[in-house]
N, C-alpha and C positions, 0 to 999 in steps of 0.2 A: 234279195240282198238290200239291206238298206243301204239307203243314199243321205251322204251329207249335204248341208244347209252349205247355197255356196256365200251365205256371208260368213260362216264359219271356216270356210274354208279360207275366203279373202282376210278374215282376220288372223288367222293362223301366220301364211302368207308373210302380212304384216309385220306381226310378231317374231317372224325368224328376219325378215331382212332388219327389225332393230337388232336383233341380237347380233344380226354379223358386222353391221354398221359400225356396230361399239367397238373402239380401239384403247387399248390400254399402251400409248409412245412409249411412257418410261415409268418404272417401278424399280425402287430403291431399299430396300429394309438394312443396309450395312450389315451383310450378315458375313461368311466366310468366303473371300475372294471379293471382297469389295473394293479392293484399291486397284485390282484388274481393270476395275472399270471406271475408276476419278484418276485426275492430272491430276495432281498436285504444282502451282505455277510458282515459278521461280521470283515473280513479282516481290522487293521489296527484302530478294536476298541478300543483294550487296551492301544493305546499310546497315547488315544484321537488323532488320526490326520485321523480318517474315515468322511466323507463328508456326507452331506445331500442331498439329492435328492427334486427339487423343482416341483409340477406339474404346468405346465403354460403355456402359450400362448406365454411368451416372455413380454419385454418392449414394442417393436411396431409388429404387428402382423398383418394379410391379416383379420382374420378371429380371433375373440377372444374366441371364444370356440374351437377352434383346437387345442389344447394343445399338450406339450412334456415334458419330462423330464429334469430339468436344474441343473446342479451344482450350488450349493448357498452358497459355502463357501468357501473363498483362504485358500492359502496354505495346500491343504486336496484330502487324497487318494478318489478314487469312485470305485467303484465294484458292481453291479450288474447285474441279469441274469435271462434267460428264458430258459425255455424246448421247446420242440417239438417233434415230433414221430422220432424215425430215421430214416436217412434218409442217402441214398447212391449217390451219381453223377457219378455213373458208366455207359457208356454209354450217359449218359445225360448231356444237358446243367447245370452250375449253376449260378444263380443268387441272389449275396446278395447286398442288395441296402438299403439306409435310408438317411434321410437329416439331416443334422446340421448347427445351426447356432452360429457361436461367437458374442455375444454381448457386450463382451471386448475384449481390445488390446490384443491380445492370444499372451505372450511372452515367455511363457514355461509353456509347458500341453499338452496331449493330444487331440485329439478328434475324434477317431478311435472306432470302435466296434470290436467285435472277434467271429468267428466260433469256437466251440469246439467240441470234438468227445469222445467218450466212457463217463464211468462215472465220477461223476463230482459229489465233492459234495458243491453246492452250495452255501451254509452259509460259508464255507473258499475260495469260488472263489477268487483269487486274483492275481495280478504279476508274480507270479512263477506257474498258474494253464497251462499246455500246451494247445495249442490249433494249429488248421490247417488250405490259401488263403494269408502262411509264404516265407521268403528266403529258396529253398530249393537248400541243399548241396551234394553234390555225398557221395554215401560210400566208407569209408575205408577200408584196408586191410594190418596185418602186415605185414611187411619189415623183414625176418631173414638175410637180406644181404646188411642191410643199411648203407651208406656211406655217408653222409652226406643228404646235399637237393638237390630231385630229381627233375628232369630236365624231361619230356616228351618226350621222344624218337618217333619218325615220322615212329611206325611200328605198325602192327596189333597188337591187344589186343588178344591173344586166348580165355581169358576168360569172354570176356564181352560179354554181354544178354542186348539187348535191352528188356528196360519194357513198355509195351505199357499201363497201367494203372499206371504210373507213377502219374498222374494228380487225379488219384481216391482217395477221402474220404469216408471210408465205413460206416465209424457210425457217424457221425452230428449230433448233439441232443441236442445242445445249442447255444443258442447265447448271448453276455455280451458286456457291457462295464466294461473295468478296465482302470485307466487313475490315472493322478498325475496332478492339474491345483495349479499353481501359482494363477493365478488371475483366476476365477468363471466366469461361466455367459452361460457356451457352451448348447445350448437346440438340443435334441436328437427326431425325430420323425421320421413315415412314415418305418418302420423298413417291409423289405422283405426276405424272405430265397425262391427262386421258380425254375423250370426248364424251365420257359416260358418266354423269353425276351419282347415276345409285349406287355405280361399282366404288366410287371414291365416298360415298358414305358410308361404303357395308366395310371398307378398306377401314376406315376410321375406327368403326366400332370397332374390327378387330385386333385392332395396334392400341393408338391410345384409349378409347374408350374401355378396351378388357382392362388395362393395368396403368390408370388414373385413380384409381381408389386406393388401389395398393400404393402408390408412389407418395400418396397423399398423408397414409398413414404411417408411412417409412421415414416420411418428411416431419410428422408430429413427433413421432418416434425421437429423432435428431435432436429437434428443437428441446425439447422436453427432458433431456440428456445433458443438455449443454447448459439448460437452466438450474440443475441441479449439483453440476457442476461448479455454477461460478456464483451460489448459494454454500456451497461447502467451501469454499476459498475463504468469502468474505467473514468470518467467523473467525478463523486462523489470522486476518489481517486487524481485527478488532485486541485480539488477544497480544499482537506483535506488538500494538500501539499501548496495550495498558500494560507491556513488562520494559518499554521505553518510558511513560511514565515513572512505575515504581523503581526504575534506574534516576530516573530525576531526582526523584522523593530522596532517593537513599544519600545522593549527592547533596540536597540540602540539609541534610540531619548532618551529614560529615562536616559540613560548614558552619551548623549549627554548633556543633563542638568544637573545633577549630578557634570561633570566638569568642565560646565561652573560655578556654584555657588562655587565650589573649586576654580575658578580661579579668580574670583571677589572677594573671600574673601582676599585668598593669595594678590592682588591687593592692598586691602585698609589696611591689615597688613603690608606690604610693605612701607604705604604711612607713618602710625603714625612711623613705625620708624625713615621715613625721618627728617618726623617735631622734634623728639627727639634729 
């Protein structure tokens, strides 16, 4: 009976503890039954200026059943969110990953998503709700011997502690969009929370990267439509402006007449005075 290599066995081993290691938190594609699982937050209802959420495919799309979530309304807050089990990156890789697309001229708005941590209560999710993948700031420490602005002195610290879980999120247990769009249109899909980078690249390819090309040629498609378009108008606006001229034209010829039968009258008035 042969016998295996037991570095082949330790590598095997290996191999399967990555495989179970790998956790996929949360996975999102907006497909049927999707609003089971987002709040939608009342944030920003009572001024009427909360946004509606549209579900769609988009204007031009790879794929017209692959839908996402789109803003449908300018000038309007958006806040919505999801749970998922908590979840720590201690030790572990994190990966939060999703795609967006602007469907308009995006001149002031968002189109960001947010990790959140502890409880959260989602129906007020909004702009001031904290959340954690932020600018992070060193801590403070009063000054009883403060003399103006302090300057960094080029000496050891005695009291400083490096933290090597600097980087750690211990409770994650949400993810949102909250956002403020001028002009509408941004679609949100393909949503990831994992510790496994290859599953969130092979995820990619198969979302956007299958139907980025298609979307791309649906988009030239548009464009190239609407150029043709406002090439066939401007033709029709050229023609408006020269039968508004030859309306001019035709009012100066009337005038034209007009003065001349004044100036023939004036004429033979002219004449019976002579003969008097």
């Amino acid at each position: 009976m042969a016998k295996l290599n037991p570095n082949l066995i330790s590598l095997i081993l290996f191999a399967l503890v990555v495989i179970v290691s790998a956790e996929v938190i949360f996975e999102e594609k907006f497909d049927d039954g999707w609003e089971s699982r987002w709040v939608k937050s009342d944030w920003k209802k009572d001024d009427n200026t909360a946004g509606e959420w549209k579900h769609t495919a988009g204007n031009w799309s790879g794929d017209a059943n692959d839908k996402g979530i789109q803003t449908s309304e300018d000038y309007r807050f958006y806040a919505i969110s999801a749970e998922f089990p908590e979840f720590s990156n201690k030790d572990k890789t994190l990966v939060f990953q999703f795609s967006v697309k602007h469907e308009q001229k995006l001149d002031c708005g968002g189109g960001y998503m947010k990790l959140l941590s502890d409880d959260v209560d989602q129906k007020k999710f909004g702009g001031d709700t904290p959340y954690s993948n932020g600018e992070w700031k060193p801590k403070k420490i009063k000054n009883p011997n403060y003399k103006g602005k302090w300057k960094a002195p080029m000496i050891d610290n005695p009291e400083f502690k490096d933290d090597p879980e600097l980087y750690v999120f211990p409770k994650l247990k949400y993810v949102g969009v909250e956002l403020w769009q001028v002009k509408s249109g941004s679609l949100f899909d393909n949503v990831l929370v994992s510790d496994d980078p290859e599953y969130a690249k092979k995820l990619a390819e198969e979302t956007w990267g299958k139907h980025k090309d298609a979307e791309k040629a649906a988009f030239d498609e548009a464009e190239k439509k609407k150029e043709e378009e406002e090439s066939k108008d401007a033709p029709a606006e050229s023609d408006a402006e020269g039968e508004a001229e030859d309306d001019d034209n035709e009012g100066d010829d009337s005038d034209n007449e007009s003065k001349s039968e004044e100036t023939k009258e004036s004429e033979e008035t002219d004449a019976a005075h002579d003969e008097l």
